[in-house]
GUGU-978313 format. One record per residue (C-alpha): x, y, z. Coordinates in pm, whole numbers, plus 50000, padded with zeros to 5 digits. Example, Ala and Ser with C-alpha at 12.3 -4.5 7.8 and 13.67 -1.06 7.14 Angstrom:
BEGIN
512304955050780513674989450714
END
This chain:
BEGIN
412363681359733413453655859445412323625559698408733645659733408783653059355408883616559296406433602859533403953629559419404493615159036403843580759160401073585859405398643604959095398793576858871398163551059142394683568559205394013572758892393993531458830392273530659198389343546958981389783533858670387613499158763384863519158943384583542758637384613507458430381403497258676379783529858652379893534958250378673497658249376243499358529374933534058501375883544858173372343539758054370953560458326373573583758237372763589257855368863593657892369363619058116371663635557888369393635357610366503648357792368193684057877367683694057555364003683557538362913702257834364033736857726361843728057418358793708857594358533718257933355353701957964357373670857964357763675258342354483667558430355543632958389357743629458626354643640058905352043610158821348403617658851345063600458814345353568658690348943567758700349103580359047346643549059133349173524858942352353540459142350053535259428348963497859338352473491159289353783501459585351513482659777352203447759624355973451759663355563460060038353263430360096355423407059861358623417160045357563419760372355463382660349358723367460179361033382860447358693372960728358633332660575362113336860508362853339560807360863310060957362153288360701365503297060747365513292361162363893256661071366693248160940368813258961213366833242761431366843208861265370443205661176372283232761151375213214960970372373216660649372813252460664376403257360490374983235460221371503251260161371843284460001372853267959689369713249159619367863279359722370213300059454369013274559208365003275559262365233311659299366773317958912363813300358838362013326658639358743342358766357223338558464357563301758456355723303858844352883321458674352323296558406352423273058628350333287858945347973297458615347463257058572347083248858892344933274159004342303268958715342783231658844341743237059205339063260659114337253233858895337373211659215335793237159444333233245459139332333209059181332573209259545329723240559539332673264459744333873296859662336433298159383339923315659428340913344659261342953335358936343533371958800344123405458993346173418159272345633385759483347163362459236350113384559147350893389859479350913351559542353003340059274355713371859303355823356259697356213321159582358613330159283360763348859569360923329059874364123309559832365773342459751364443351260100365103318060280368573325160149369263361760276367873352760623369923325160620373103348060533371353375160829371423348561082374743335661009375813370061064375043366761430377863353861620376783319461803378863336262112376623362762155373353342862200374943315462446375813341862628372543350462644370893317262665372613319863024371043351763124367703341462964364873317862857364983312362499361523325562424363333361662480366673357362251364853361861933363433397062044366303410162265369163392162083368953374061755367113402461544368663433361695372083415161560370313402561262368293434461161370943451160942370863425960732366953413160702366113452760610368963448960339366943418660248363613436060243364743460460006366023439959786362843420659814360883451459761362943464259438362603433659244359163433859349358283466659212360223465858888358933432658760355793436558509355983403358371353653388058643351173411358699351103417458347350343381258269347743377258535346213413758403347083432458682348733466558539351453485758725353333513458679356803497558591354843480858274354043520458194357743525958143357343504057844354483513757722355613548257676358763544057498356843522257250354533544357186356473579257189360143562557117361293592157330363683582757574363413613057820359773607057839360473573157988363083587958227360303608958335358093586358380360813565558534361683585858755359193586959063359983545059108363573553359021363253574659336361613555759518363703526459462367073541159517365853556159872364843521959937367913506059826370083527059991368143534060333368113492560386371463489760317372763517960459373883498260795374823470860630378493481760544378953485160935377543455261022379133436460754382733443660844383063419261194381103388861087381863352561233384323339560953383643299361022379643299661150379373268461406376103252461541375143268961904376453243862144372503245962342369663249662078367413272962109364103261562213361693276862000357133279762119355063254661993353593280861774356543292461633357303262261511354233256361337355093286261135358963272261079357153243160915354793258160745357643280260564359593247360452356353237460363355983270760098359403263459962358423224459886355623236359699357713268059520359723238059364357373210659292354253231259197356253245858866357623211858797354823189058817352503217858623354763220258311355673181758316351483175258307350933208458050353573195857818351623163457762354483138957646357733136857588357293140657173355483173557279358303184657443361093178257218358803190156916358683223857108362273225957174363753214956848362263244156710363953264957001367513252856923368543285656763367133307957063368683281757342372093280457221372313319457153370803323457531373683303857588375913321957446374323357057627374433341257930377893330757967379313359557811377413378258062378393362058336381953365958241381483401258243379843403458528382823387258702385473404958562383773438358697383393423059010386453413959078387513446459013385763462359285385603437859547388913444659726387393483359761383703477459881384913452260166388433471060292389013504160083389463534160232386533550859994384123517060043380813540560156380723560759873381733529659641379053510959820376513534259750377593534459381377413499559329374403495159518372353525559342372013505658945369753477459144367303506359137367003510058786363713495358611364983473958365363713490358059365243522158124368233499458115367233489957752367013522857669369883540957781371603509857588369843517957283370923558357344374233549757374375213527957112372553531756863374543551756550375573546556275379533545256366378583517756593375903496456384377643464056368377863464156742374743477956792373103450156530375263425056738375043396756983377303421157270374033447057315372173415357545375113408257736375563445357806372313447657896372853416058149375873432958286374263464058353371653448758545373953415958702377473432958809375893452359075374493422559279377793400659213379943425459318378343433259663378293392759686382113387959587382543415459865380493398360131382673367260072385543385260102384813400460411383473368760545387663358560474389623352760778392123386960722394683363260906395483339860615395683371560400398383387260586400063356760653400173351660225401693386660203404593369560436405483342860197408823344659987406743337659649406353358259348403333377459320401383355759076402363321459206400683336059607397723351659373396903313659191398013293859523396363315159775394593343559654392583321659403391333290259589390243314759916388393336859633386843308059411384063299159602382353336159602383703332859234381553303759139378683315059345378803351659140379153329358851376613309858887374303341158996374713359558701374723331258462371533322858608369993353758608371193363358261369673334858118366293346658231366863379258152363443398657990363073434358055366503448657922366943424357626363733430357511364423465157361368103459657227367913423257086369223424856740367263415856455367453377256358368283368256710366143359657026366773340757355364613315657515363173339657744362153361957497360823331757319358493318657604357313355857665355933358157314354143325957331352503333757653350873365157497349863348457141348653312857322349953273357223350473264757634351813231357531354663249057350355333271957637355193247757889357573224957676360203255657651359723266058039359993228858152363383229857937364343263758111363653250758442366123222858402368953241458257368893260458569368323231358793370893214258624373743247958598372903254758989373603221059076376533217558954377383253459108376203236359437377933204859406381263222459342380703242159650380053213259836382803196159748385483227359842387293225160063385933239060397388653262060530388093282060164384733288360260
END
């Protein structure tokens, strides 16, 4: 009975820590969700009528409507080219492949905003030449155009998670069927059965970002119904009206998030740890290849379209360092935001990994981690503002810390689920054969468990650095006085005019992240490859 006693004592305390880092994520993560909702209770027993917000009608029925229909088309459209692009480069040398999702991770933190500016340019450029020409001119404002650049801003991000679908397929499989078959029948009977888990976790992902970002449409006056969000809580500066008016895409958005993903943590857990070229390549139809090329073509064009605009809107090279000189103050505090962020972001990660790839709870901790990527980011803003917002806390609240929680809340989710597909993607065999090794515990963790972690570490790194220094939505509401970041910067200046000046400041955001993701590429590069 003593023996029991004492294994009982020791066993309650161990779960409790098992839970401690996932209630870290979720006060983090969700917290913000969390406290609006919290605050609304009280509002509904006074104003019931409140609930007819949450049921959208008329106008912003049509906008829930509209917006629906531009993230399915964006999503499915970037999946579909994706997915081309990505089996041209199988195709053409598969050995590029290992290398090539972190140049796509560095064109796709290229914010959209920056795409629009420069799609803006170049689209007002190419209609003057069919003006001339006496042809029809393309549509520069509306549903067309914001559908275009979201696709354009977006398809490295889905070049990237085909690549990671098809990588999932083990080579094995289709030479086995290559034997059976022609080739013009793997990619139907073989390759995307296999691959489908993870292209519909791509889709939604795809389709959430799609539906929660305002700051295209927005800029090419195209209203939707995540920009109402805003709206609302500026005018009303009642959060539970948001979270009403949240919560139909909030709905929608978690239902998407989790129905795409909801095979992934089954297909994730046997996945090819070291993916090798297929000893006979597949032969794909003329036609399909066509399409392949036109896809790599796209992604050419998703890089050198914003560059070239912004290089020929900036003018010279006084222009641009008269625009940014001014900027120093917002750069170096984005920074600062950024890394701290990132950080963050890692440390929560890290936390959780171990349990969303092998833990005996992993479904319902997917699910948890997965579920914040549904939240519009200014209901993240104001759940931020809920929380800390009094006047016990107004020296944190007035602080630099209130943008890098915002960044965390919307960040830790997707480096999480990344630092667990890298760890599944971990031969288990060198694992246990560290546990084996006469060492102390922290001499096997910094000689073994380190280097075969680092490389999902400096690709969640570089992820949420990335994205944190682009950061708009959240920021935007809890920014303390005297302070702004470069994003929030450019966003201003592309409401009140002076294109010179925001093409100076977007050409200098573009190369901060072209020059942070290449180094992030260049160090994974040069690991070594058994780490990978």
């Amino acid at each position: 009975m003593a023996i029991q006693a004492r294994r009982i004592t020791r066993t309650i305390p161990e779960r409790w820590l098992r839970l401690l880092p996932l209630s870290l994520f979720i006060f983090v993560t969700l917290g913000p969700l969390l406290a609006v909702l919290v605050d609304l209770v009280p509002h509904l027993s006074q104003q019931p009528e409140w609930l007819q917000l949450a049921a959208p009608q008329g106008r912003r029925l049509a906008l829930l409507a509209r917006s629906i229909a531009l993230a399915v088309a964006v999503s499915a459209a970037t999946m579909s080219l994706g997915t081309l692009g990505a089996l041209a480069l199988l195709t053409w040398n598969p050995r590029w492949t290992s290398r090539a999702w972190p140049v796509l991770l560095v064109t796709a933190a290229i914010p959209p905003y920056i795409h629009a500016l420069a799609w803006t340019e170049t689209l007002a450029w190419a209609n003057r030449l069919l003006s001339n020409a006496g042809l029809a001119r393309l549509a520069a404002q509306g549903a067309a155009a914001s559908a275009w650049v979201q696709f354009m801003a977006y398809l490295p991000l889905g070049i990237g998670l085909a690549l990671l679908s098809l990588h999932a397929v083990d080579p094995e499989l289709v030479e086995m069927a290559q034997v059976l078959g022609d080739d013009r029948a793997l990619w139907g009977r073989v390759v995307l059965p296999l691959a489908r888990p993870y292209l519909l976790a791509g889709v939604g992902v795809l389709f959430t970002l799609s539906i929660a970002d305002y700051s295209i449409p927005s800029l090419f006056e195209w209203n939707v119904y995540a920009l109402e969000i805003f709206a609302e809580f500026s005018a009303s500066a009642e959060p539970g009206r948001a979270f009403l008016l949240a919560l139909p895409l909030l709905a929608l958005t978690t239902a998407v998030i989790l129905a795409s993903q909801g095979r992934l943590r089954h297909a994730a857990i046997r996945p090819p740890f070291r993916p090798r070229p297929l000893a006979n390549p597949i032969r794909w139809p003329a036609w399909l290849q066509h399409l392949q090329r036109l896809a790599v073509v796209l992604l050419v064009l998703q890089v050198a379209v914003p560059l070239i605009s912004l290089v020929l809107l900036t003018g010279d090279w006084q222009s641009f360092l008269t625009a940014n000189q001014r900027a120093l103050p917002e750069i170096g505090f984005s920074f600062l935001v950024a890394f701290s962020a990132a950080g963050l972001c890692l440390l929560l990660a890290s936390l959780l990994a171990s349990e969303l790839a092998h833990g005996a709870w992993r479904r319902a901790t997917w699910a948890l981690v997965a579920l914040p990527l549904a939240v519009p980011a200014p209901l993240v803003g104001i759940g931020l503002a809920l929380i800390w917002n009094r006047p016990i806390l107004e020296s944190f609240y007035m602080s630099p810390a209130m943008p890098v929680l915002a960044a965390a809340a919307r960040f830790a989710p997707p480096a999480a689920l990344l630092l667990a597909a890298h760890r599944l993607r971990t031969d288990p065999a060198l694992l246990e054969a560290a546990k084996l090794l006469p060492v102390k515990t922290w001499r096997k963790g910094l000689l073994i468990d380190f280097p075969l972690a680092a490389p999902g570490l400096a690709a969640a790194g570089a992820l949420t650095f990335l994205l944190s220094l682009q950061e708009l939505g959240a920021t935007l509401i809890v920014i303390p006085p005297g302070h702004a970041t470069l994003t929030l910067r450019i966003y201003n200046f592309l409401h009140y005019g002076a294109p010179q000046v925001v093409a100076g400041l977007c050409l200098m955001l573009a190369l901060l992240v072209i020059l942070f993701g290449g180094l992030a590429a260049f160090g994974w590069a040069r690991w070594p490859e058994g780490a990978t």
